[in-house]
N, C-alpha and C positions, 0 to 999 in steps of 0.2 A: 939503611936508616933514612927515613923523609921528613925533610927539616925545614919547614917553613915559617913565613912571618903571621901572629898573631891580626887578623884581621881587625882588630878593637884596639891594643895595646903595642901592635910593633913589635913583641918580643918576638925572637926565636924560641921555637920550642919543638919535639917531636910529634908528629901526626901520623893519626890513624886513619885520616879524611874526613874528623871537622875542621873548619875554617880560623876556631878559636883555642886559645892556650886553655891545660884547665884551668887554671886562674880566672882568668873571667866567662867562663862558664859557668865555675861555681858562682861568680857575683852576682852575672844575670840571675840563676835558680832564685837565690836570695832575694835579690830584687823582684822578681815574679811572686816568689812566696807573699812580700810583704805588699805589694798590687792586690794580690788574690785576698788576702786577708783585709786589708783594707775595704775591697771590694763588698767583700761578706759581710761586713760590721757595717758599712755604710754603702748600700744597695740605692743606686740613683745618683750615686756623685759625681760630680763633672769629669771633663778632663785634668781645668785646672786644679782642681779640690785633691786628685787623685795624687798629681804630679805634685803638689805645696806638700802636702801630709808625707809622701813616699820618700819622695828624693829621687824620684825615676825622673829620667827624659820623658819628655813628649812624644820624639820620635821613636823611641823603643816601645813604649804601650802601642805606638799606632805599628809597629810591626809587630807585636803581638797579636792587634788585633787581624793583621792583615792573615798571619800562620794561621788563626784560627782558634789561639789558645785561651783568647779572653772572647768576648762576643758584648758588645754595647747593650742598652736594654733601646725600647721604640722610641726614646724622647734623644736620644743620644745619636742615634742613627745616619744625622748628615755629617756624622764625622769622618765615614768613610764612604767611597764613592765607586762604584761597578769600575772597573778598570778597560771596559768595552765601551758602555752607553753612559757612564756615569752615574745612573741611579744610583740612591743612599741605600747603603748595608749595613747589617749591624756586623760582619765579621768576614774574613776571608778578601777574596778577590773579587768574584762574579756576583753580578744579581742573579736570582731566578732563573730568570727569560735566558740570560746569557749563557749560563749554567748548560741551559737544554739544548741552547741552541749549539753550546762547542760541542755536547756528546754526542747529538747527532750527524754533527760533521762528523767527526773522528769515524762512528759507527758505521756511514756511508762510504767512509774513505775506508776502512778495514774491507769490507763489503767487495772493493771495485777492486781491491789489492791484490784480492785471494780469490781465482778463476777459479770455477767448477772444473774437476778433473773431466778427461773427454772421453766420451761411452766408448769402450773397445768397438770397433768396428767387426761386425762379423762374417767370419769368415765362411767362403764359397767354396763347395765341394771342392772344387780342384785342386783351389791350397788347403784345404785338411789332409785330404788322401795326398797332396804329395810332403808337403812338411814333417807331418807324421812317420812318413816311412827314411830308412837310412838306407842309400843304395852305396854298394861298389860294383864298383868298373873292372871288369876283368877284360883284360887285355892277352 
C-alpha cells in the first residue's frame, strides 16, 4: 500500500502516483469545468474577470495555462512568458523559436548517442579456409 500526503490538502490518502487525494482532484475538474464554461460564454475576459466570476486562483488558471489545457486568446498573451527567452505565449512553456530550438538539441544529442554499428571487417583467404575448417590432433 503507498500512502502519501495530498500535495494541495495535506491529507493522507492512498496513491496510484498522482500527487493529489481524489478529493481535490475532483474539485480542480470542477473548477476547470466552470473556467472552461465561463471561458465559452464570455470569450475575451480577463484574467481578473475570470478569477471574480469563478472563484478560481490566479495561480491555478496560470498552471493551467502553463499544462496547456486552457490557451489565452492575442490580447491576453503577456500573461505568460517563454520560460527560456521570455517571449509572450498564449499557453504552455516554450515559445516557437524555443520550442525548435530544444528539439533540435535533443535530436542531435540522440544522433551523437547512437554510433553507427561497425562494417564487419572482411575476412582474408587464410582465415576463412582456416576458421571454417575443425581440426584434430592425432597424437
Amino acid at each position: 500500500m503507498n500512502v502519501r500526503s495530498c500535495e494541495r490538502c495535506r491529507r493522507l490518502f492512498q496513491t496510484t502516483g498522482n500527487p493529489m487525494c481524489p478529493a481535490c482532484i475532483q474539485e480542480l475538474d470542477a473548477q476547470f469545468s466552470d473556467v472552461k464554461n465561463y471561458l465559452y460564454d464570455n470569450p475575451g475576459a480577463s484574467m481578473e474577470q475570470v478569477c471574480e466570476e469563478t472563484g478560481v486562483d490566479h495561480a491555478q488558471i496560470v498552471r493551467w495555462l502553463r499544462e496547456g489545457r486552457l490557451v489565452t486568446d492575442e490580447r491576453h498573451a503577456a500573461l505568460l512568458g517563454c520560460v527560456t527567452c521570455g517571449a509572450p505565449i498564449r499557453a504552455g512553456q516554450y515559445c516557437e523559436a524555443c520550442k525548435g530550438n530544444l528539439q533540435r538539441s535533443l535530436r542531435d544529442t540522440a544522433r551523437s548517442m547512437t554510433k553507427p554499428a561497425e562494417p564487419a571487417r572482411p575476412r582474408t583467404t587464410e582465415e576463412s579456409t582456416n576458421k571454417s575448417k575443425m581440426h584434430i590432433r592425432r597424437d
